[in-house]
C-alpha positions as CSV (number, residue, x, y, z in Angstrom):
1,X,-3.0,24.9,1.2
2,X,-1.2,27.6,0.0
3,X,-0.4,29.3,3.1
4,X,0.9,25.8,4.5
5,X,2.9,25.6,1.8
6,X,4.8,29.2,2.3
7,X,4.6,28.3,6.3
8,X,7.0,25.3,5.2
9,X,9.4,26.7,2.9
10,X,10.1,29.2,5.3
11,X,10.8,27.1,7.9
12,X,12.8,24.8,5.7
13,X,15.3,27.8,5.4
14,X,15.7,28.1,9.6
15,X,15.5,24.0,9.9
16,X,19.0,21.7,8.9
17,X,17.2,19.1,6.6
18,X,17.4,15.9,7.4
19,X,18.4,13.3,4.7
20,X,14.5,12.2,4.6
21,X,13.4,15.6,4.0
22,X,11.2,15.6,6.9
23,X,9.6,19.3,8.3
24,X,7.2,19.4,11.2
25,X,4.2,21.1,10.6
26,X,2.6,23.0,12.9
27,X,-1.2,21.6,14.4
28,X,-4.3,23.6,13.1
29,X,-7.5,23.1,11.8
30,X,-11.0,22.3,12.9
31,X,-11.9,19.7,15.5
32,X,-13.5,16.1,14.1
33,X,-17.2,15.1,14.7
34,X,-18.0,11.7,15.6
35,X,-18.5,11.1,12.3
36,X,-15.4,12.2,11.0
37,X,-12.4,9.5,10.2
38,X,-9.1,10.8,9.1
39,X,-7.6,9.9,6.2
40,X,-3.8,10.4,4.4
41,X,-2.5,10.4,1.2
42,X,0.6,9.3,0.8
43,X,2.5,11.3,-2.4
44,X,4.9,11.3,-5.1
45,X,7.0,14.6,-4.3
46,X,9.2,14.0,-7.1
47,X,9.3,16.0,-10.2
48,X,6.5,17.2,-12.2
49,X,5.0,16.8,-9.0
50,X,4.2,19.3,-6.7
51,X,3.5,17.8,-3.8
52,X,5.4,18.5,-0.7
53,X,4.7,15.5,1.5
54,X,2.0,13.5,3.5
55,X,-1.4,15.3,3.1
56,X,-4.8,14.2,5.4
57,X,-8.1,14.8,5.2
58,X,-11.3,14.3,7.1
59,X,-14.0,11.7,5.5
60,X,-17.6,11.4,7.1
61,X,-18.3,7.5,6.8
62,X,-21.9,8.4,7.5
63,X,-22.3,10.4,4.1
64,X,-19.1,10.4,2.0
65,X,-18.1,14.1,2.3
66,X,-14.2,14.4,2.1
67,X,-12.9,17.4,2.8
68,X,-10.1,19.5,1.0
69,X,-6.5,18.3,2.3
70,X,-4.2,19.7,4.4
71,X,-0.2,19.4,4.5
72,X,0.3,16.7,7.9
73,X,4.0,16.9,7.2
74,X,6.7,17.3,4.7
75,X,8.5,14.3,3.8
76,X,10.2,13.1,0.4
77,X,8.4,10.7,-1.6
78,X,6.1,9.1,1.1
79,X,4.6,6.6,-1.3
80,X,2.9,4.4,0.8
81,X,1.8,4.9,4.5
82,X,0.3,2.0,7.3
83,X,-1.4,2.9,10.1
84,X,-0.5,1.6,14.4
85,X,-2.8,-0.7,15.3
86,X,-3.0,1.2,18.9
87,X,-1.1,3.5,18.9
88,X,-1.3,7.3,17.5
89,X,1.4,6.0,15.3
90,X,1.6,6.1,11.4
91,X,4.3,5.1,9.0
92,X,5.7,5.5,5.4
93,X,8.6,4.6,3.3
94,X,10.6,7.0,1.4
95,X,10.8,5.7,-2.4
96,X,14.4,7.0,-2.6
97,X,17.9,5.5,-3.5
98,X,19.7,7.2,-1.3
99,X,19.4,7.6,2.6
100,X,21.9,9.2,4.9
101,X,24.4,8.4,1.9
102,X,23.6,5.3,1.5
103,X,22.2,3.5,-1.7
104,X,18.8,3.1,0.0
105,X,15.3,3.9,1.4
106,X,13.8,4.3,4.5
107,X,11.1,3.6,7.3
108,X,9.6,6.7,8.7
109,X,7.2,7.0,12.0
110,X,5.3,9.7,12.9
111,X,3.6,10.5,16.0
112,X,-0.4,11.8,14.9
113,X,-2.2,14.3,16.4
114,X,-5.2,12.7,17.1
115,X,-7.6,16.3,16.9
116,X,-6.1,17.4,13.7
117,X,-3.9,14.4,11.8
118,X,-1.1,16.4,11.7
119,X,1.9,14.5,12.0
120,X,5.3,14.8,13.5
121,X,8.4,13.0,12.8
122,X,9.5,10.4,15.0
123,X,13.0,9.2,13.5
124,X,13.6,7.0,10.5
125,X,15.6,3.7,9.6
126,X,17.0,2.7,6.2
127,X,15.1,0.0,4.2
128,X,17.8,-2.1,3.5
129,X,17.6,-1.4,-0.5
130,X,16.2,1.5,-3.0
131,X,12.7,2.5,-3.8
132,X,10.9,0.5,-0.6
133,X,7.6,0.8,-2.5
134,X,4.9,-1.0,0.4
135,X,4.9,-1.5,4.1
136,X,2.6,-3.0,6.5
137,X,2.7,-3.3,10.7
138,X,2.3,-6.2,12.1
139,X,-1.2,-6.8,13.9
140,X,0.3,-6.3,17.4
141,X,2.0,-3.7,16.7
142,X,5.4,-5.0,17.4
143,X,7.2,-4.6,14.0
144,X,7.1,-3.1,10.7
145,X,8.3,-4.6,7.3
146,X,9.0,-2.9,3.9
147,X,9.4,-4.3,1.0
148,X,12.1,-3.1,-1.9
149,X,11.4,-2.3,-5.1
150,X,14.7,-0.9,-6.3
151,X,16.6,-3.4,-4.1
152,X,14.0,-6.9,-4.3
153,X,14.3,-7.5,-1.0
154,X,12.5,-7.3,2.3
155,X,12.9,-6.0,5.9
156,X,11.8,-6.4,9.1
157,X,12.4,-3.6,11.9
158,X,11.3,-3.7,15.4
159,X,9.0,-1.2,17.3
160,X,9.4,0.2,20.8
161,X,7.1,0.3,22.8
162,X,6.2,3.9,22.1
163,X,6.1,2.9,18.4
164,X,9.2,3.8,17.8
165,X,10.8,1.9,14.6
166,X,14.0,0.2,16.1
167,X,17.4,-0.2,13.9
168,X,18.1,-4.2,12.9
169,X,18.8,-6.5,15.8
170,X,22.6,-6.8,15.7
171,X,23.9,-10.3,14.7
172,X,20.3,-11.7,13.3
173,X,20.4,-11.5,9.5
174,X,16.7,-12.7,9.5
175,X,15.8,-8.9,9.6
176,X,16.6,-8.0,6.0
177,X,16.1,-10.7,3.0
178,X,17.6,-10.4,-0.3
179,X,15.9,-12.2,-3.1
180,X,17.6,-13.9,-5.7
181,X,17.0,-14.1,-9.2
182,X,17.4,-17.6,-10.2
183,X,15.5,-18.4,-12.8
184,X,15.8,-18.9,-16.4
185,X,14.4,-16.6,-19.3
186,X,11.4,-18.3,-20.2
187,X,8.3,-17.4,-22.9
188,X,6.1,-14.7,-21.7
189,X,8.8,-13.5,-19.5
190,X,8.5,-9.3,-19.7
191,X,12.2,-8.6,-20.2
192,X,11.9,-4.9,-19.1
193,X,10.0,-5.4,-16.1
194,X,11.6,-8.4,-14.7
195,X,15.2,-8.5,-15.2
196,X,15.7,-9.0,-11.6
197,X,13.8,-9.3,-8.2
198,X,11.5,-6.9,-7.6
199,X,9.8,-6.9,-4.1
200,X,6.4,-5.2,-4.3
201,X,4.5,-5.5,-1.1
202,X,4.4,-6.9,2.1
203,X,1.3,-8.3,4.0
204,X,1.1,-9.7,7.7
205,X,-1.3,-12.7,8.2
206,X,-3.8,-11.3,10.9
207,X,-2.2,-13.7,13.5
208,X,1.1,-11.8,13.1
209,X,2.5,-15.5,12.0
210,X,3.3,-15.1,8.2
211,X,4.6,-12.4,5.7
212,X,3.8,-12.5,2.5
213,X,5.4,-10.9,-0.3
214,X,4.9,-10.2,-3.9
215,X,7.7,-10.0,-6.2
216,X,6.8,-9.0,-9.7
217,X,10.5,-9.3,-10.9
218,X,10.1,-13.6,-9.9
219,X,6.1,-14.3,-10.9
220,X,6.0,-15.8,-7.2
221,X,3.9,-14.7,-4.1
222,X,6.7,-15.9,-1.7
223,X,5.6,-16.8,2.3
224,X,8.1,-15.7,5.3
225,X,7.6,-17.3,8.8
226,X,7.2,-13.9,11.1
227,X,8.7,-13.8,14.8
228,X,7.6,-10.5,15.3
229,X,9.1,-9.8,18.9
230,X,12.3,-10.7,17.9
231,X,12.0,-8.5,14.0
232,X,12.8,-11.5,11.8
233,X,11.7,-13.5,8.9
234,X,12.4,-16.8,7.1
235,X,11.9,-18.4,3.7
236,X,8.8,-20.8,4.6
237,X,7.7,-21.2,1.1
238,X,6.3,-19.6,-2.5
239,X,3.8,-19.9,-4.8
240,X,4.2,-19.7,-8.4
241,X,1.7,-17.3,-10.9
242,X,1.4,-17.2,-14.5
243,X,5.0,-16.5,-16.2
244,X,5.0,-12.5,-17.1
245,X,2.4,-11.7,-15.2
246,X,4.2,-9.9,-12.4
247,X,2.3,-9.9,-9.1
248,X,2.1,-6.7,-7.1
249,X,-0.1,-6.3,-4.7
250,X,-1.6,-8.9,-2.0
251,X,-5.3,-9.0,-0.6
252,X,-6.2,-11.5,2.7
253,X,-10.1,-12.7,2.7
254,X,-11.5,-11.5,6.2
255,X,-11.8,-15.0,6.8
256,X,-8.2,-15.8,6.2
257,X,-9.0,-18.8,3.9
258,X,-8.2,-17.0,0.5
259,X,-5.5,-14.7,-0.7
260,X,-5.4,-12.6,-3.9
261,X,-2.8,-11.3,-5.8
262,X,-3.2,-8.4,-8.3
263,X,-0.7,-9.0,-11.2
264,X,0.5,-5.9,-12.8
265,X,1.9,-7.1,-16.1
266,X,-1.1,-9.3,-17.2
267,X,-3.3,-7.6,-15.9
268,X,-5.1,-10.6,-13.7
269,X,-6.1,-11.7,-10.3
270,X,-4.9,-14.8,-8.9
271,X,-6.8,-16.2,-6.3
272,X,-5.0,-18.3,-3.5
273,X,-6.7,-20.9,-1.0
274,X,-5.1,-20.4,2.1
275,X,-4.5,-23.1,4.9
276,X,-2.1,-22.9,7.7
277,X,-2.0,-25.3,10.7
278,X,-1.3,-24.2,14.2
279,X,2.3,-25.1,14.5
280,X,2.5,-25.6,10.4
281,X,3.3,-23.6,7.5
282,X,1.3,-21.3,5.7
283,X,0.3,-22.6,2.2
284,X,-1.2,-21.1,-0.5
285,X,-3.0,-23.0,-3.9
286,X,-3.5,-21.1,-6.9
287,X,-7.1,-22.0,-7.4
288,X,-8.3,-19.4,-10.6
289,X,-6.6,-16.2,-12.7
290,X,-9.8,-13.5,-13.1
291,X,-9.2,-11.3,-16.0
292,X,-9.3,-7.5,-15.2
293,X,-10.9,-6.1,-18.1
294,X,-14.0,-6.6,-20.3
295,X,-13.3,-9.1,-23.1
296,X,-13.8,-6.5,-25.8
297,X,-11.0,-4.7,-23.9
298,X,-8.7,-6.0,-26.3
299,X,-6.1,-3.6,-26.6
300,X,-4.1,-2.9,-23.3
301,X,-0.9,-1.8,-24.4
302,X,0.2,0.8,-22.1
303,X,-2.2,-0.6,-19.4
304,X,-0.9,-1.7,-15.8
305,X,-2.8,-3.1,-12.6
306,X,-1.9,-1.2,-9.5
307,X,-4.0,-2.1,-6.4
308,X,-6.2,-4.1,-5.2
309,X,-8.9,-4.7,-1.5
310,X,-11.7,-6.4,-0.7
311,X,-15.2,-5.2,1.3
312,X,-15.4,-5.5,4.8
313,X,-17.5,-8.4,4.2
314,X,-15.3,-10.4,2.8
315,X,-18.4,-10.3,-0.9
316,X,-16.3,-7.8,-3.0
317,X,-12.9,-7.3,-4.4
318,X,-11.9,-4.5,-6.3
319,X,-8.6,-3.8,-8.4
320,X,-7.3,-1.1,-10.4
321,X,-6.1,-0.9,-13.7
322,X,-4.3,2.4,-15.2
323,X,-4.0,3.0,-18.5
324,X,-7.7,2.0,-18.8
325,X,-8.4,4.3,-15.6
326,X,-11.0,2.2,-13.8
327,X,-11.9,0.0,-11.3
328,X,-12.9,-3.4,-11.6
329,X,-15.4,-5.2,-9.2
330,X,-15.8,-9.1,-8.8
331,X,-18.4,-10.8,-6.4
332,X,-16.3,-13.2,-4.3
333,X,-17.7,-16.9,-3.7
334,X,-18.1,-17.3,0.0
335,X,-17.3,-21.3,-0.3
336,X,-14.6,-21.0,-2.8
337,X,-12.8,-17.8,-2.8
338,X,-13.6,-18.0,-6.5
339,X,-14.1,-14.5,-8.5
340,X,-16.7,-13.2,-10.6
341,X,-16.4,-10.5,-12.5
342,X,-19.3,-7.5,-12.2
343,X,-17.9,-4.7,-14.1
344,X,-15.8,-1.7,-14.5
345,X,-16.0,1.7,-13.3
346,X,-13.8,4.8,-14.7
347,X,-12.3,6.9,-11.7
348,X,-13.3,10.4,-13.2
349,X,-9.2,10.9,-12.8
350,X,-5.5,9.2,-14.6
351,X,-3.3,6.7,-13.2
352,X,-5.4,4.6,-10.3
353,X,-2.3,4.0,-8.0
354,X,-4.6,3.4,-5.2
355,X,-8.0,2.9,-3.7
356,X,-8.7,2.1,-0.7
357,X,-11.9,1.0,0.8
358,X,-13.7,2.9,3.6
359,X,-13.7,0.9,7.4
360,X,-17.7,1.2,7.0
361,X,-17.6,-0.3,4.0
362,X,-20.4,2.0,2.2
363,X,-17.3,4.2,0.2
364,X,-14.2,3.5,-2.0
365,X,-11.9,6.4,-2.5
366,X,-9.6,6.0,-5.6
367,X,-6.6,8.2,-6.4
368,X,-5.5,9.4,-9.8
369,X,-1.9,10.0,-9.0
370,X,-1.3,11.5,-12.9
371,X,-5.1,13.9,-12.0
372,X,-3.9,15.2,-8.7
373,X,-7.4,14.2,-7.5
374,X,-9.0,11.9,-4.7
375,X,-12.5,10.8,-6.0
376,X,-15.4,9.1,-3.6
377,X,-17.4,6.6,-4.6
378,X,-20.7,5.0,-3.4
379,X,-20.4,1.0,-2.9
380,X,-24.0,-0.6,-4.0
381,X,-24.6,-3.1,-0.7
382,X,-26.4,-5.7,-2.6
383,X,-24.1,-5.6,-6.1
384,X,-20.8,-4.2,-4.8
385,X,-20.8,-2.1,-7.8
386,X,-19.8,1.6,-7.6
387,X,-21.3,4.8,-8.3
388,X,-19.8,8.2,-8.5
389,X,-20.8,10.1,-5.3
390,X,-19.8,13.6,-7.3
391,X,-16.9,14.2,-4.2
392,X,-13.8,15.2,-5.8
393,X,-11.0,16.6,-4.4
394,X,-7.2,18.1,-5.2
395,X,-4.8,15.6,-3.9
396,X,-0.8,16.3,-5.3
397,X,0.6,13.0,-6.6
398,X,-1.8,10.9,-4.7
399,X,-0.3,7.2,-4.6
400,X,-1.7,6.0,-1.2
401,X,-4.9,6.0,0.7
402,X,-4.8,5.4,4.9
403,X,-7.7,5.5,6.8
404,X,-7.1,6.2,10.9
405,X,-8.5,3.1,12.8
């Protein structure tokens, strides 16, 4: 990695920089085997960080080897990447406040070398707002949408047909959303954390119909109607959580008929039924709050939730908790969506950002973005619980997991 990163600086030097920072890197490496997957991390390159970008690896789903990282391309602060659904196509947001001058992110695309997941820019658009924290493409593959942190609000860009992101549609404001903070302080309310809107993610219903969005900054899980060829969105609804607890991050059941939201302030799950007619709206019921932690765990001062995915089949969830370092597993009812809690399991690292479950559904890989590591662990088929495969490797800053379809 070393050699990568001298290759880079000195190119930097010949190169005009773009305001995203980004740096092509030049292809390399060893070809993949059937059983190889590529994976990326998406990175922190801010300060103490040394990380200088996007970094991917190959991970065998047949026996959970991962193999040390390689720089794919030098961006700043790619802190959360989403993968094409056809095409060779990968994206990621730069957390920054300030883009060609102006007092926000962007949306980066990248053109993948399939042999060696090396990646190479293909143009950026601004977010609409600072710190764009979460992305997600729309199942076929028409548009992207990002949701800011910094800014609490949400956009909606189109993609070419080479997967190319697109610049706003002029004259339809439906592209960007601003969210509004207009509610009154109320007990419980975390008066750091949620002074204003804060958009956290962004997740497409697998019909490409509905948006939904997290925004710790309101306690609601707020639902946008999608029109994905045209690259807009509208209010369609919200659902409220627990006051203070701060939703983050947004997991759909493979069966579509339960949503969960990971809250980060409280440090809960909130489960969601789900029910959307053909032509209707999308609704969501909060149905039960699953506690993260052990009920000895009584102490959590310092302690965030970060993340949070479910198995392949649809039997697990997982969520992350830093602060307490560890992962926490819940069998899922199959009739109910309900949650029951299995246990927790410490990530042998600091600061679980991320995890994300393997497409085979026999590994988890969980980043400790304060350990500089990626650790792999075994998923038990009939418990869902996790076991530490011994796999560790040096990951910079590691805030995002993307497996290649």
């Amino acid at each position: 990695m070393a050699s990568i990163r001298t290759a880079c600086r000195l190119l930097a030097t010949a190169l005009v920089v773009t305001p995203l920072c980004i740096i092509p890197v030049v292809a390399g490496g060893p070809s993949a085997s059937a059983a190889d997957r590529l994976v990326w991390f998406g990175t922190y390159t801010r300060p103490p960080s040394k990380s200088e970008g996007i970094y991917v690896s190959r991970f065998d789903d047949a026996t959970g080897a991962l193999e040390p990282p390689r720089l794919a391309v030098a961006v700043r602060n790619p802190s959360f990447l989403a993968v094409h659904p056809a095409l060779p196509r990968l994206y990621a947001v730069a957390e920054v406040g300030d883009h060609g001058g102006r007092p926000t992110g962007a949306v980066a695309a990248f053109a993948i070398d399939p042999a060696t997941g090396v990646l190479e820019p293909r143009g950026s658009e601004p977010s609409g707002g600072p710190g764009p924290c979460h992305l997600s493409v729309e199942p076929g593959g028409r548009a992207v949408l990002a949701a800011n942190y910094g800014g609490g609000s949400v956009i909606c860009l189109g993609l070419g047909a080479d997967g190319g992101v697109r610049p706003p549609v002029p004259g339809t404001p439906g592209g960007f959303v601003q969210h509004v903070f207009d509610r009154a302080a109320a007990a419980g309310i975390n008066s750091a954390r949620q002074e204003k809107p804060h958009a956290h993610s962004v997740d497409v219903t697998a019909d490409g119909r509905f948006a939904v969005v997290c925004d710790l900054g309101l306690d609601r899980v707020l639902v946008y109607a999608l029109d994905a060829a045209g690259a807009t969105i509208a209010a369609a609804g919200a659902a409220e959580v627990a006051a203070g607890a701060g939703p983050r991050h947004f997991a759909f059941h493979p069966s579509g008929r339960f949503g969960y939201a990971v809250n980060e302030l409280d440090l809960t799950v909130t489960v969601f039924s789900v029910a959307a007619d053909p032509a209707g709206p999308l609704r969501l019921e909060p149905v039960q709050t699953a506690r993260l932690l052990p009920a000895e765990v009584t102490d959590t001062a310092g302690m965030t939730a970060a993340e949070i995915a479910l198995h392949p089949s649809g039997r697990y969830l997982y969520a992350s908790t830093r602060g307490h370092d560890s992962i926490t597993t819940f069998a899922v009812d199959a009739a109910t969506g309900r949650l029951d809690f299995r246990g927790v399991e410490p990530i042998r690292g600091r600061t679980p950002r991320s995890f994300a479950v393997a497409p085979g559904g026999r590994f988890l890989l969980a980043a400790g973005q304060a350990s500089d590591t990626v650790t792999v662990f075994a998923i038990d088929p009939d418990t869902g619980r996790l076991s530490s495969t011994g796999t560790t490797i040096d990951v910079p800053a590691p805030v995002c997991i993307s497996f290649a379809r």
